[in-house]
C-alpha positions as CSV (number, residue, x, y, z in Angstrom):
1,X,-13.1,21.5,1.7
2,X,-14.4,24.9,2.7
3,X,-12.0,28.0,3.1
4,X,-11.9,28.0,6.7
5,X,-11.2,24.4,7.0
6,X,-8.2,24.7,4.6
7,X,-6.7,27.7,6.6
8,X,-7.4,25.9,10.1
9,X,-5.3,22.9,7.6
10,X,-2.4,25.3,6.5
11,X,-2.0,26.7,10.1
12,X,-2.1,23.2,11.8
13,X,0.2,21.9,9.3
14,X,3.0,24.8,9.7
15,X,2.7,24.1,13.3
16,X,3.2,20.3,13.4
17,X,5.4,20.4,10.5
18,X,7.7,22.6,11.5
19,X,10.3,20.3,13.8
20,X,9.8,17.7,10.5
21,X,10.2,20.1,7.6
22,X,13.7,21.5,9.6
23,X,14.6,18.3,9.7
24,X,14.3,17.2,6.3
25,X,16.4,20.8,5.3
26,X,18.8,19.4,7.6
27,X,19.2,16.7,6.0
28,X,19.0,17.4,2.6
29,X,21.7,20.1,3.6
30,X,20.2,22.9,2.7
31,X,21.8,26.3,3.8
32,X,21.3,30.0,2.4
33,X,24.1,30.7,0.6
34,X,23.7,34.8,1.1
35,X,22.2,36.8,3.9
36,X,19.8,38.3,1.6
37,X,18.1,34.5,1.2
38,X,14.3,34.1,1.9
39,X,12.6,30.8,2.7
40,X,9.7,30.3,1.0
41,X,6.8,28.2,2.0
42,X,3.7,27.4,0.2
43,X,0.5,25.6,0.5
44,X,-1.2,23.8,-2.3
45,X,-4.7,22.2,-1.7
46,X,-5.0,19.3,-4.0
47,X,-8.7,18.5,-2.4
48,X,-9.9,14.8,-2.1
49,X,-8.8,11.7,-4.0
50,X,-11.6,9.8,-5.3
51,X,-11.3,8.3,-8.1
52,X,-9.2,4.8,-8.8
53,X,-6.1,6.9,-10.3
54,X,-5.4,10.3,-10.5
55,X,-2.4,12.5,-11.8
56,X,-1.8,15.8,-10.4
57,X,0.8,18.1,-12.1
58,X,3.0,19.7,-9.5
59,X,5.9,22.3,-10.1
60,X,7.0,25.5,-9.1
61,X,9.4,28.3,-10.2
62,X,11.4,30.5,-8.3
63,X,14.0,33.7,-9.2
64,X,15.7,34.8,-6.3
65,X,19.3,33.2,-5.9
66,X,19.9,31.4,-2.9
67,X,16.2,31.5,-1.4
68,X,15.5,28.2,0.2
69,X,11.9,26.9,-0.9
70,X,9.3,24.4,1.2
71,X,6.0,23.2,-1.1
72,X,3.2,21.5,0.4
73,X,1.2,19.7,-2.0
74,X,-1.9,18.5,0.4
75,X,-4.6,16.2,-0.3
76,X,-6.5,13.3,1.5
77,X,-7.7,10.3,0.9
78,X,-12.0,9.1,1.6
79,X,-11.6,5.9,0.7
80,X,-9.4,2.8,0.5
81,X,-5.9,3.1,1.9
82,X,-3.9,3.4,-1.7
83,X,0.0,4.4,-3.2
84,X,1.4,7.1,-4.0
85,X,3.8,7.5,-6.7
86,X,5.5,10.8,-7.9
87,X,8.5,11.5,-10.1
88,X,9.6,15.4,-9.6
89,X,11.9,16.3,-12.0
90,X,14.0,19.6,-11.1
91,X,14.7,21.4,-14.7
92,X,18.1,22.8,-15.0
93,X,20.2,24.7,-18.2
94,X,23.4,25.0,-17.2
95,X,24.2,27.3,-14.1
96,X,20.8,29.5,-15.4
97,X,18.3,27.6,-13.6
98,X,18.9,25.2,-11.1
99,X,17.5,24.0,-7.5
100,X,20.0,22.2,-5.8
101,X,20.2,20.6,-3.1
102,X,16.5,19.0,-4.0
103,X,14.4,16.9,-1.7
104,X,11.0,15.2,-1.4
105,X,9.2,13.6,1.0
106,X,5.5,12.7,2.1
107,X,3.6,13.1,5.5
108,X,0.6,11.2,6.8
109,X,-0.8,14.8,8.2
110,X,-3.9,13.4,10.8
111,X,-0.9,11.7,12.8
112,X,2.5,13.7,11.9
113,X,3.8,10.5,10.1
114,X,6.9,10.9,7.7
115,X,6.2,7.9,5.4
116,X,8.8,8.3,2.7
117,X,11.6,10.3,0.9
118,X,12.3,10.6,-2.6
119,X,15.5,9.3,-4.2
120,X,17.0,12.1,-6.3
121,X,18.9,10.6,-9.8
122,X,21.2,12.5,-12.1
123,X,20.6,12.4,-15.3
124,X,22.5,13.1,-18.6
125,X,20.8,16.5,-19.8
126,X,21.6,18.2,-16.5
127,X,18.0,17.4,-15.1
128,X,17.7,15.5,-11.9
129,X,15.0,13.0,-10.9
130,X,13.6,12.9,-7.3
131,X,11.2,9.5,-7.3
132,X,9.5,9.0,-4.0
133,X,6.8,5.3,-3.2
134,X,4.9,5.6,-0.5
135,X,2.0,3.6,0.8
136,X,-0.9,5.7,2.0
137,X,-1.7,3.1,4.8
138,X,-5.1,4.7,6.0
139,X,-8.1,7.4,5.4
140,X,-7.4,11.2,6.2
141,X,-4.6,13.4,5.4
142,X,-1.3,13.5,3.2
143,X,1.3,16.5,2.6
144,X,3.7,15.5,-0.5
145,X,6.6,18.1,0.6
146,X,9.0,19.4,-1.9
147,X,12.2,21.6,-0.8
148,X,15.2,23.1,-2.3
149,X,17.9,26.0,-2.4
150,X,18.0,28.2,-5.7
151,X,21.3,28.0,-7.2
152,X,20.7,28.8,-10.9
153,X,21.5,32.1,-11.7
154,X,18.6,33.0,-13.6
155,X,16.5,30.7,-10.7
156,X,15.1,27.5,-10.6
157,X,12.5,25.6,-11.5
158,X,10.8,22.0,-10.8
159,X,7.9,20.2,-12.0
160,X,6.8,16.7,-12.6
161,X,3.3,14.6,-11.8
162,X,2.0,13.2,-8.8
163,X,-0.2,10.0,-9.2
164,X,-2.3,8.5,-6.4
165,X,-3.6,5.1,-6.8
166,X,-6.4,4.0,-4.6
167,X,-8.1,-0.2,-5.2
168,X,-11.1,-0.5,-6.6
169,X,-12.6,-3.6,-5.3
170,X,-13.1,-6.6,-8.2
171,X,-16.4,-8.2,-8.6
172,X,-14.9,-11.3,-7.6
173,X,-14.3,-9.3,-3.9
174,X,-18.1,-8.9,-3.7
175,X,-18.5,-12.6,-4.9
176,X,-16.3,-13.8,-2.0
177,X,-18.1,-11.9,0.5
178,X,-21.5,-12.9,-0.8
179,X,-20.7,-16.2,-0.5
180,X,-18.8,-16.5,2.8
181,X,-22.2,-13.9,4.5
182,X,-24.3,-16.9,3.1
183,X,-22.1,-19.8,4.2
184,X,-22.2,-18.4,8.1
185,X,-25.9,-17.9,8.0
186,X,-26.3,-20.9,6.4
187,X,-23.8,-22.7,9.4
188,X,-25.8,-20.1,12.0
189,X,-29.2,-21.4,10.8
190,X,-27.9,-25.0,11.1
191,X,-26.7,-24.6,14.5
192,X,-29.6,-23.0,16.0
193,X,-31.6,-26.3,14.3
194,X,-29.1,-28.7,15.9
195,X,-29.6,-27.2,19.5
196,X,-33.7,-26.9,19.0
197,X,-33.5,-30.2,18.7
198,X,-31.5,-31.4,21.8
């Protein structure tokens, strides 16, 4: 993906996004504790998905108390429709670093489709889980969106893997099709001998 095509990407995506991203803060119910509070919002190009299975390593860290944080973790899919599957784990010590409240979701981008949002877990250390599913139904486009509010005095912090799985067609698919292409020519070719001879 050249340089101009992944700004004309970044600036398409803040625009459509927008009204979906809001939403999402809304929902998670996110608010900036103090007036001094940024929002933060960053693009990450992740490029094309082509293999079968690939793992991508997302995560992020942030020190100012308070600021309110959207990630966009974009990539796009060439091939066959796959699944994506991502576990985002938020780190947090204590009151020292800690995002909270923490959401994920992901965006077909081609058609501004939200497809799924993650499920955020508690966990015994302190750390929380955020697993999102989502089918990737067709070719083109995906955002993976991850958003928060810094609460940890210190900051906060989240990382955690992002896999895509895409099919890989079996040799028993080519079989199949092999043999149904020659059973239709071999019906065609029968039929055209049955009406050359009425």
């Amino acid at each position: 993906m050249t340089t101009a095509q992944l700004e004309q990407r970044e600036t398409g995506s803040m625009g459509r996004f927008a009204k979906a991203v809001a939403t999402l803060v809304v929902v998670a119910g996110l608010a900036l504790p103090n007036a001094n509070a940024a929002t933060i919002e960053a693009f990450h190009d992740l490029g094309a998905v082509s293999g079968p299975l690939e793992s991508f390593a997302l995560g992020n860290a942030f020190a100012g108390t308070g600021d309110t944080f959207v990630d966009h973790w974009m990539f796009s899919i060439s091939g066959a429709p796959g699944l994506a599957l991502a576990a985002q784990i938020t780190l947090t010590f204590s009151s020292l670093i800690d995002i909270d409240p923490f959401a994920t979701a992901l965006f077909y981008t081609d058609i501004p489709t939200l497809l799924a949002v993650g499920t955020n877990t508690a966990n015994l250390d302190g750390s929380t889980d955020s697993v999102l599913i989502g089918l990737l139904p067709v070719t083109g486009n995906y955002d993976f969106v991850v958003v928060g509010t810094v609460t940890g005095s210190l900051g906060g912090a989240y990382g955690g893997p992002l896999h895509i799985f895409t099919p890989v067609p079996e040799p028993e698919i080519y079989a199949m099709l092999a043999a149904g292409l020659g059973f239709m020519g071999f019906v065609a070719r029968r039929r055209k001998a049955q009406i050359a001879a009425v």
